[in-house]
N, C-alpha and C positions, 0 to 999 in steps of 0.2 A: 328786490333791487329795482329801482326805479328804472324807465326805460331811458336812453340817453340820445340827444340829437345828432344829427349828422355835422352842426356848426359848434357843438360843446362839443365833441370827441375832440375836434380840429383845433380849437383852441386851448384845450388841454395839452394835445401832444406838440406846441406852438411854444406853450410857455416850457413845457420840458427839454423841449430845444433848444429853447435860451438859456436856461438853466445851465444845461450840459455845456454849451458855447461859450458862455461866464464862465463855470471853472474851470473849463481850460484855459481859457487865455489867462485868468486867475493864477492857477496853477504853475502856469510859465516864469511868472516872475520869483516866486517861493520854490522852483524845484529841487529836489533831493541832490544831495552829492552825487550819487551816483549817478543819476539821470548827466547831470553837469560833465563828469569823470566819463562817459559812453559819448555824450557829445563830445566833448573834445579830440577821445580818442579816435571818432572819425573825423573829424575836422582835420586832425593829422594824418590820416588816412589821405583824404582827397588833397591833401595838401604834396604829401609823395609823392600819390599817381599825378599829380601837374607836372611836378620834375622831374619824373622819369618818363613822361611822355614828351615837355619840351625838349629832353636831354635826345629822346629816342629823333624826334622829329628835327635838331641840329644835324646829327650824325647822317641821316637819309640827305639833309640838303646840299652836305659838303659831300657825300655821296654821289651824288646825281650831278652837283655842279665838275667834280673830278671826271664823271665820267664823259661829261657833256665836253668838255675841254680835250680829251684823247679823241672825239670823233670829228671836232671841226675847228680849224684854227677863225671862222669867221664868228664874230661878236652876234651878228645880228642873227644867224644857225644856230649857235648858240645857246640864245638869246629862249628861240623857238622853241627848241631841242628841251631845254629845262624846265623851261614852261610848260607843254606839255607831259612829260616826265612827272612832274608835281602835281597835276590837276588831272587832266584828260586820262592818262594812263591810269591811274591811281582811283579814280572812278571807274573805268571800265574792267580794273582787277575785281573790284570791289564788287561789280555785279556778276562778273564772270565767278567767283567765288574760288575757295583755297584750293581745293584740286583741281582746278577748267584747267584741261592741257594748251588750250589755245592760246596759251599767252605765253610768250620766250619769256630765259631766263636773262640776267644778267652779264653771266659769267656766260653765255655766249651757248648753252647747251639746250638738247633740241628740244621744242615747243612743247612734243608727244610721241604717243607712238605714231606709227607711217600711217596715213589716212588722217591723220585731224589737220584739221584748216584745208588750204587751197592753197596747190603748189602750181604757180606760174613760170616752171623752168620750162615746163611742155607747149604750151601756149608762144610763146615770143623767144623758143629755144633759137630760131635763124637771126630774125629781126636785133636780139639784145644784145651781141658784138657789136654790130652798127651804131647803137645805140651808146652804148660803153664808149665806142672809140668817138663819138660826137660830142660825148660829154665830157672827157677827161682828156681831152688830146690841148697839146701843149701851142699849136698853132690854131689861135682863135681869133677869127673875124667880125668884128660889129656891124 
């Protein structure tokens, strides 16, 4: 056998690649029924998962927005309150991951066990009556 160059091998396996390149896309237009019949039935597939993921992602908005509405009768808190809800919290679940106990729940139950996070009852325990009755007291001065 003859010895072969380094610029013949490269042009050899140049045209085989085109080759293969052609009948594929060749091939796309002539596919088998079944090939057709697999596609579609994922096509229906992702088609589902859209609606049951739009369906999922309505449910969570009317969710958040009910629940945003029992903690503040102001539009513009609100406003905040959901917005974050949606975005900011929803990312920092997402990186805290499915078991982080640091993150409360909804229904109101606690974070974790005792020791996860940072409890500031002991810190501002004198100070935050003062505080409480400064911010919520019914006779307010501008």
């Amino acid at each position: 056998m003859a010895k072969m160059t380094k610029s013949q091998l490269k042009s050899i396996v140049k045209e085989c690649l085109v080759e293969l390149l052609a009948e594929g896309l060749d091939s796309g237009s002539d596919a088998s029924p079944l090939k057709k019949a697999s596609s579609s039935k994922r096509r229906e597939r992702v088609r589902l998962e859209e609606d049951r993921l739009r369906q999922h992602r309505q449910k969570f908005e009317v969710r958040v927005d009910d629940a945003v509405m029992n903690v503040t009768a102001d539009p513009i808190m609100q406003s905040i309150l959901a917005d974050t809800a949606k975005t900011t919290l929803q990312e920092q679940m997402q990186h805290e991951g499915p078991n982080s106990p640091s993150i409360p729940l909804m229904d109101g139950a606690p974070a974790g066990p005792a020791g996860s996070g940072i409890n500031l009852d002991d810190i501002f325990s004198g100070p935050k009556q003062n505080w409480t009755d400064l911010a919520f007291s019914e006779d307010k001065t501008s």
